[in-house]
C-alpha positions as CSV (number, residue, x, y, z in Angstrom):
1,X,-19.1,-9.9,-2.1
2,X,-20.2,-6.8,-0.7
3,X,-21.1,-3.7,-2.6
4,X,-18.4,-1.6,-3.0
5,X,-17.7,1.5,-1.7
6,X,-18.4,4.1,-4.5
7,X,-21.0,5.8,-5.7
8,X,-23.5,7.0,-8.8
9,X,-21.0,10.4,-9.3
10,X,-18.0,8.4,-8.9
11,X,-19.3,5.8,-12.0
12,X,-20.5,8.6,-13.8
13,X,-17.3,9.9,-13.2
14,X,-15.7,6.9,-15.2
15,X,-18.5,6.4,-17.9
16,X,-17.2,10.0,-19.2
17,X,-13.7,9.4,-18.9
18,X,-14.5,6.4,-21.4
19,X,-16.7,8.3,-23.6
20,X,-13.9,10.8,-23.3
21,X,-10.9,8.7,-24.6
22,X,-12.8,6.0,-26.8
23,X,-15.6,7.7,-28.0
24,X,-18.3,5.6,-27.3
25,X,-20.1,4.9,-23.7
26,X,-19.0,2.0,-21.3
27,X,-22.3,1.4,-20.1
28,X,-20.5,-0.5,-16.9
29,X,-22.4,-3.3,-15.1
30,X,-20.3,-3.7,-12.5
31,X,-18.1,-1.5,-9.9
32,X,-15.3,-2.7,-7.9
33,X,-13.3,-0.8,-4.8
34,X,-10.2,-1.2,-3.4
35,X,-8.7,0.6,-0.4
36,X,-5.3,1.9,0.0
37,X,-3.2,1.2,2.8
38,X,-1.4,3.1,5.3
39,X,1.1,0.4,7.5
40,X,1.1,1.8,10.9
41,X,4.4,0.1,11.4
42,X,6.4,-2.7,10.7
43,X,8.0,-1.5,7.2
44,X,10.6,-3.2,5.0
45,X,9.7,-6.3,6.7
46,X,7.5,-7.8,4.6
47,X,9.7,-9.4,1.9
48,X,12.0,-10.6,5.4
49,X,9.2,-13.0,6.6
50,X,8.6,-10.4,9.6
51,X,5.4,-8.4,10.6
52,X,3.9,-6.0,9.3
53,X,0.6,-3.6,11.1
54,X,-1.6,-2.1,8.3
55,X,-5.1,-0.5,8.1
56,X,-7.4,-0.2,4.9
57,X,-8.0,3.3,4.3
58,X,-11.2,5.1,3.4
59,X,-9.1,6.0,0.0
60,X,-10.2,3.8,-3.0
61,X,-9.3,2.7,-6.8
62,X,-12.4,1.5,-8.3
63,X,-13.0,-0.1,-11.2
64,X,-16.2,0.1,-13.6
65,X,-16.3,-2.7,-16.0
66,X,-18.5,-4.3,-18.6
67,X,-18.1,-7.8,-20.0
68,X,-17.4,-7.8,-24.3
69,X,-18.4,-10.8,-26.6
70,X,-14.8,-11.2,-28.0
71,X,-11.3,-11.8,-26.0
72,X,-10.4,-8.2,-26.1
73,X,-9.6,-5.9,-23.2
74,X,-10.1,-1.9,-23.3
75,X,-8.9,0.1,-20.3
76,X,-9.2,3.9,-19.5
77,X,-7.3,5.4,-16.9
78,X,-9.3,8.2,-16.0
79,X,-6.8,10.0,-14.2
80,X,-4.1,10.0,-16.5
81,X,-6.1,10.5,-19.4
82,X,-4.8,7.5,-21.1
83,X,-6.3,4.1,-22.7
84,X,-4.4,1.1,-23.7
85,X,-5.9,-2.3,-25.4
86,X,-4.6,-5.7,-25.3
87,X,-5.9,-9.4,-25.8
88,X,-6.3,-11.9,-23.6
89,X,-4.8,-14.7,-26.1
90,X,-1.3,-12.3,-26.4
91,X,-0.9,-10.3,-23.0
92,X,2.7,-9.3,-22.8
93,X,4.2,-6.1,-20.9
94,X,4.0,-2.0,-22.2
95,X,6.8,-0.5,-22.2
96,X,5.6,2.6,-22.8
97,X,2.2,2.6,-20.1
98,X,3.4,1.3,-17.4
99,X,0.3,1.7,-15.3
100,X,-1.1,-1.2,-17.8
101,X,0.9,-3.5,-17.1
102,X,-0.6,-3.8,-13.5
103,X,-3.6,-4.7,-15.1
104,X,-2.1,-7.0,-18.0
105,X,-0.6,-8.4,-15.1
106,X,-3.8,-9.6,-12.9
107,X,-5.2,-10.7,-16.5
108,X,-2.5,-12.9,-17.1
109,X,-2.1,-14.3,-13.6
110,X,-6.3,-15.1,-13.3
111,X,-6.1,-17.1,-16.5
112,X,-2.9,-19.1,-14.8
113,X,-4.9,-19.7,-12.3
114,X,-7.7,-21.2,-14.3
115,X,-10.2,-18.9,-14.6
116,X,-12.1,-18.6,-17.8
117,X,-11.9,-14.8,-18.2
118,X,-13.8,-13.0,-21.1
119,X,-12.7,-9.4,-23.1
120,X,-14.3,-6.2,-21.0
121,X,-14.1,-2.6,-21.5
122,X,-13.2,-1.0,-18.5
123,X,-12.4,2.3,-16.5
124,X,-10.4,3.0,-13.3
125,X,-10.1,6.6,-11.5
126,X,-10.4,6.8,-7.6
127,X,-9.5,8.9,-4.7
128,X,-6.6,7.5,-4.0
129,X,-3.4,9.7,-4.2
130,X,-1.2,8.0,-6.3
131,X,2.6,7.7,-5.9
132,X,2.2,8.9,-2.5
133,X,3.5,5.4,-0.4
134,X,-0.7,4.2,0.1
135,X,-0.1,1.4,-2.3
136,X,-2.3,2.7,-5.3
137,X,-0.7,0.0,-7.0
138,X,-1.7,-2.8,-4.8
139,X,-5.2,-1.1,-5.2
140,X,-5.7,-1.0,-8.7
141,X,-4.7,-4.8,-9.3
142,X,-7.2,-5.9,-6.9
143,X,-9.9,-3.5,-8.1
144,X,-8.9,-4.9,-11.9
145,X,-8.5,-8.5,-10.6
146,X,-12.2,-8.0,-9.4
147,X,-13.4,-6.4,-12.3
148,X,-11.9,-9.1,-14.6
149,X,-13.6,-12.1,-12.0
150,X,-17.1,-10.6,-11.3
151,X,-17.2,-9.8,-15.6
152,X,-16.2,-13.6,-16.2
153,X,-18.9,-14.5,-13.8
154,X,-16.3,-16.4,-11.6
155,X,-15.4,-15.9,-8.2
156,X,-11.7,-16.2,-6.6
157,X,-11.0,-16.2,-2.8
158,X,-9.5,-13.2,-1.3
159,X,-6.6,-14.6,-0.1
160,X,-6.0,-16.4,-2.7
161,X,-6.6,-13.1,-5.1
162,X,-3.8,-11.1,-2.8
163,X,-1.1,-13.7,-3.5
164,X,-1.7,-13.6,-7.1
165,X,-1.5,-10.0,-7.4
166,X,1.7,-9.9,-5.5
167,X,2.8,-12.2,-7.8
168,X,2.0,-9.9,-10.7
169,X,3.8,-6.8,-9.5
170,X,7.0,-9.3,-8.6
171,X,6.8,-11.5,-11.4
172,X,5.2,-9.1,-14.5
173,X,5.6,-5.6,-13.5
174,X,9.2,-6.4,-12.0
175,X,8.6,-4.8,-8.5
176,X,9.5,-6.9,-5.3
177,X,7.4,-5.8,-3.1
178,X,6.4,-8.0,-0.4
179,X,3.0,-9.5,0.3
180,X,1.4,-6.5,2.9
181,X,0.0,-4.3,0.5
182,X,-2.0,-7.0,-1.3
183,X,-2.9,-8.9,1.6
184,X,-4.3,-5.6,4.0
185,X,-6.1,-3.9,0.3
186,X,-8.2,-7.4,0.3
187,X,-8.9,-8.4,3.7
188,X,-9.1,-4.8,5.8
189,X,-11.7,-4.7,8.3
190,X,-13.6,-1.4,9.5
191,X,-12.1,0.0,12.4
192,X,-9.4,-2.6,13.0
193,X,-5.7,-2.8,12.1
194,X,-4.3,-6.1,10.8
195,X,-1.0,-7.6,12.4
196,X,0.2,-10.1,9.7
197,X,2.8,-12.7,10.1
198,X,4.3,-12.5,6.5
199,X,5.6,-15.6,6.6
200,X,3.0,-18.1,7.6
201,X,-0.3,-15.6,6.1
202,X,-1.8,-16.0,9.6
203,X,-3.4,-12.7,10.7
204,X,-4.8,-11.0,13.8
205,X,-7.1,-8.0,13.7
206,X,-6.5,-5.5,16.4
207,X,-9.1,-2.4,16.6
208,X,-8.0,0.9,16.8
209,X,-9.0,2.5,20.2
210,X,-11.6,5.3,20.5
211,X,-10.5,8.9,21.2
212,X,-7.3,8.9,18.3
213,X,-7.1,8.5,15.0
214,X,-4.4,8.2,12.6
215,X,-3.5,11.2,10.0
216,X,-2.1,10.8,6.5
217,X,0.4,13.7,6.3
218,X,1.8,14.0,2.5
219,X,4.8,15.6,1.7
220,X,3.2,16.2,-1.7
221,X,6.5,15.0,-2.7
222,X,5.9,12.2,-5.3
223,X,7.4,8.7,-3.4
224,X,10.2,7.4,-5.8
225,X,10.9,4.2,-5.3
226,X,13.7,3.8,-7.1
227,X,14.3,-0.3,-8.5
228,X,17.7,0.2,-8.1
229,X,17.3,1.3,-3.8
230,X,14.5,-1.0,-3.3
231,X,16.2,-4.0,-5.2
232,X,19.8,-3.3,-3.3
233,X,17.8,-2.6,0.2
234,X,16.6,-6.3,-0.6
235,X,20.0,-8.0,-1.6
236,X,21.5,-6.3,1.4
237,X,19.4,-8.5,3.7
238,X,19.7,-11.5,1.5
239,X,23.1,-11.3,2.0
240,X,23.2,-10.3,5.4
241,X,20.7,-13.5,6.5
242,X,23.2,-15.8,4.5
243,X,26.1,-14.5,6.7
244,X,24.1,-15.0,10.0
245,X,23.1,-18.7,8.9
246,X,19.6,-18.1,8.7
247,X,16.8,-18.4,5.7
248,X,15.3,-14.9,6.3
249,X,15.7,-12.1,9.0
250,X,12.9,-13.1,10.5
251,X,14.8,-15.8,12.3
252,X,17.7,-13.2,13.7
253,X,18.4,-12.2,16.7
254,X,20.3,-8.6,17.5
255,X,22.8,-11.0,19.7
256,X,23.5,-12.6,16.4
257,X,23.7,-9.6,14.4
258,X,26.2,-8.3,17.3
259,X,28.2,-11.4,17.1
260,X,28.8,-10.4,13.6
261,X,29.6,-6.8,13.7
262,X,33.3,-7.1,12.7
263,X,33.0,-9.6,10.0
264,X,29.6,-8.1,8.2
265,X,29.9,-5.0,6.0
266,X,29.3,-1.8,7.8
267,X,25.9,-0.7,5.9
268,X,24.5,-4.4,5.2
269,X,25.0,-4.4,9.4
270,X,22.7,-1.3,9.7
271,X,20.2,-3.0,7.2
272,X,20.0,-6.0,9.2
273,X,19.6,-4.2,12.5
274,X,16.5,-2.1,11.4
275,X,14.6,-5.3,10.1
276,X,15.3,-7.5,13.3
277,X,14.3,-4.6,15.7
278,X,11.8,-3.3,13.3
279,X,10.0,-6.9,13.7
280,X,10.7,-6.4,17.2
281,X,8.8,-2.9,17.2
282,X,5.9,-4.1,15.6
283,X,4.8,-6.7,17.4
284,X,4.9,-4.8,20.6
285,X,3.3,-1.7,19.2
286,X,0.4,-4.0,18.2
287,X,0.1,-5.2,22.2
288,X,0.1,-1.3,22.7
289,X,-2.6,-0.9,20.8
290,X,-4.8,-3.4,21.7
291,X,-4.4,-2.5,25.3
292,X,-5.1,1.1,24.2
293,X,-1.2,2.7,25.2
294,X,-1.0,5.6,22.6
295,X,2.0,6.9,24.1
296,X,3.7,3.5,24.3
297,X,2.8,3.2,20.8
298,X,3.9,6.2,19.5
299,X,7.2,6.0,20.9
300,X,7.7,2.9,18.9
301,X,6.3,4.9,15.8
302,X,9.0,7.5,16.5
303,X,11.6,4.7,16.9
304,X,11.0,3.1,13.4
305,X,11.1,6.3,11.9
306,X,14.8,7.0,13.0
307,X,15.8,3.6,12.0
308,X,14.5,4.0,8.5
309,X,16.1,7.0,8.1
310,X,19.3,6.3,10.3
311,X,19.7,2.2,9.6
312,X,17.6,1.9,6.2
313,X,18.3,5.2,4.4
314,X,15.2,5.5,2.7
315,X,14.0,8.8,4.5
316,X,14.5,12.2,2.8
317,X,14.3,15.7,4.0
318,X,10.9,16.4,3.3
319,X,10.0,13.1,5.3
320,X,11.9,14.0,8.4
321,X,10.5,17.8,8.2
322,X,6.9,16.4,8.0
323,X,7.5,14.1,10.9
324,X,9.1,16.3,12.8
325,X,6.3,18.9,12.1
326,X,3.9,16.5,13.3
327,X,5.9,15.3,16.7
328,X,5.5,19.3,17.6
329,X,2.2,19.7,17.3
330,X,-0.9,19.2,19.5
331,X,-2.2,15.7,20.6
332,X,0.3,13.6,18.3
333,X,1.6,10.6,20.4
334,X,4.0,9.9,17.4
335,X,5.1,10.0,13.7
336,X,6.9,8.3,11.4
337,X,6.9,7.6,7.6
338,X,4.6,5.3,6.0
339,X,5.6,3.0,2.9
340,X,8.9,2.5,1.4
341,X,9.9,5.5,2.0
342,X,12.0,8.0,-0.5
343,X,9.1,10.5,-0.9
344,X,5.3,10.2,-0.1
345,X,3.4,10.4,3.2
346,X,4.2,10.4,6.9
347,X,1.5,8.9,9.7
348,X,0.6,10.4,12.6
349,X,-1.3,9.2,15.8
350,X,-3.5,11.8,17.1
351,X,-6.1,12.1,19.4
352,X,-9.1,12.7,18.0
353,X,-10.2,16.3,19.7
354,X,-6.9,17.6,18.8
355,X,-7.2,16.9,14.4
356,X,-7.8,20.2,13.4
357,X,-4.9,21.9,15.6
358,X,-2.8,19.0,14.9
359,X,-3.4,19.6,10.9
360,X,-2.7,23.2,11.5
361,X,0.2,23.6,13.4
362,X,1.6,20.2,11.0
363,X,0.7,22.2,7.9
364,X,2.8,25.1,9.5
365,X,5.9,23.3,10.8
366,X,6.5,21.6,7.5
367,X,5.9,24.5,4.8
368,X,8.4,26.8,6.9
369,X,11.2,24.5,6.2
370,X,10.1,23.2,2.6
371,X,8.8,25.4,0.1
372,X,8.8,23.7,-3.0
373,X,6.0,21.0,-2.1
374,X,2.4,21.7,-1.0
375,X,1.7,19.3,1.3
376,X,-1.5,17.3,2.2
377,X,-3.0,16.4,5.7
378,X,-6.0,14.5,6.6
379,X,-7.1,12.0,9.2
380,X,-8.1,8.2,7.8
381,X,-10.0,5.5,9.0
382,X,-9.3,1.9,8.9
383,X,-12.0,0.4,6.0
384,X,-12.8,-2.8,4.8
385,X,-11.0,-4.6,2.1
386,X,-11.7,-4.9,-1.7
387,X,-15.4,-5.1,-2.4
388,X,-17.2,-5.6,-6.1
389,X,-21.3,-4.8,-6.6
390,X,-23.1,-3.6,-9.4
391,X,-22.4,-0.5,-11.3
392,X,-25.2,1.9,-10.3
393,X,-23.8,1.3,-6.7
């Protein structure tokens, strides 16, 4: 693979985080990288077989490693401050660090697989905001999973690698998520978005047109996504798919979902509308784009946002006062939030000669109506996928 996207100060950076919590230097011969995402649109459609229209972003977790003699694994979190051991032979969950168990996870998922993996000492850090709705989660198993394949001297394809560290975060870490975030942190490409057909894993890469650019616009208030809201948003469209006949929303039509407006519940309804048009939306926002339409495109942006927050319910105030923020200022063609919603980041399309007033007059907007969170805004760039090269990268 491709060297990654780190540098020198950014492995020095974990060397002395290990030093730091174990005493002793890591020496790393490898560094892996793996972008965030920011999904353009298309969102609580994954995990309904519908679309989905992601970039990679120029954000990364990255992952120093270096390969041990023994079956032991030794992980720093350089961010958190934190360390946590485990063997390969006994890999079970942590109740306690729960950021480990992303990584016990991948482990234990690359060994199903086959792989012949051998103990490591590793460190993880990054510039990727975490718990802000960019999928720092899907990020650190793939930049792990690499770590864990490049130290074994084994290789894994990348599709293949995304599908097994969905099935970690489903399967050992006890999130269903859907398949977008692993499949977009792997296989981004420079200056394109993805439109991904979560059903069959058949992908089409659209580039982003010249002149605009999208901008990350954080809340700064820490996305909560709550097991119990996620789990129920995903039980309401099981069982609103088993009403309307079908094996997934993916296969509804809004005339079926009309049909059945007197004899569905009232919010499973709502649920169902927002992932049948929200599939809708995001295949024509990705025609939009490739034929350059920002305004076309941002309307549908502004259109999923009111449906998440009207249909879905996983907006919050902060959310809606950051996209609104954003809609008022200068050279945005849309906004809506990004992720699962329930705290995090917004996205904006802007064009580009209008950033800095767009930041400003955002910034402004949003911290006149909330007070009690800083927030953060910065433009992004669609980046390749995961990438793993050696350590003095």
């Amino acid at each position: 693979m491709t060297t990654p996207v780190c540098s020198g100060d950014e492995v020095r950076v974990l060397e002395s985080a290990f030093v730091d919590a174990l005493g002793e230097p890591l020496g790393a011969e490898h560094a892996a990288a793996a972008p965030g995402r920011v999904n353009l649109i298309g969102e609580h459609t994954d995990y309904n077989d519908g679309f989905v229209f992601p970039i990679a972003i120029d954000r990364h977790v990255y992952a120093a490693v270096r390969g041990r003699g023994d079956r032991r694994v030794r992980v720093v979190a350089a961010r958190l401050g934190e360390s946590c051991e485990f063997a390969l032979d006994a890999i079970a969950p942590d109740p306690h660090q729960r950021w480990s168990n992303y990584v016990r996870g991948v482990a234990l998922g690359l060994i199903g697989q086959g792989l012949e993996l051998r103990g490591v000492d590793m460190a993880i850090g990054g510039n990727l905001p975490i718990a802000r709705g960019l999928s720092s989660s899907a990020a650190l198993e793939l930049a792990t999973a690499q770590a864990f394949v490049v130290a074994a001297g084994s290789s894994i394809e990348l599709r293949d690698e995304a599908i097994l560290c969905r099935r970690a975060e489903n399967e050992f870490v006890g999130v269903g998520c859907g398949i977008m975030d692993q499949y977009i942190c792997s296989m981004g490409e420079r200056g394109k978005a993805m439109l991904l057909d979560c059903r069959q894993l058949t992908s089409e890469m659209v580039p982003v047109p010249e002149g605009a650019v999208f901008v990350v616009c954080d809340t700064g208030k820490p996305r909560e996504l709550k097991r119990s809201a996620y789990g129920e948003r995903q039980a309401q469209c099981r069982a609103g798919a088993a009403q309307l006949g079908v094996s997934s929303l993916r296969e509804a039509t809004m005339e079926q979902l009309e049909r059945s407006r007197r004899s569905m519940d009232e919010v499973v309804w709502r649920r169902c509308r927002h992932v049948i048009a929200e599939t809708a939306r995001t295949q024509e926002a990705a025609a939009h784009l490739r034929r350059g339409n920002l305004d076309a495109f941002g309307d549908l942006m502004n259109a999923s946002h009111a449906s998440l927050r009207d249909d879905y319910e996983v907006s919050c105030e902060e959310l809606d006062a950051m996209v609104e923020a954003a809609r008022g200022a200068p050279g945005c063609h849309g906004a809506r939030l990004t992720g699962a919603g329930f705290g995090g980041c917004a996205v904006a399309l802007v064009d580009l000669d209008a950033v800095e007033e767009f930041r400003r007059h955002t910034r402004a907007g949003y911290v006149a109506r909330i007070t009690e969170h800083a927030p953060s805004i910065y433009p992004i760039q669609a980046s390749d996928g995961v990438s793993v090269g050696p350590a003095g990268c």
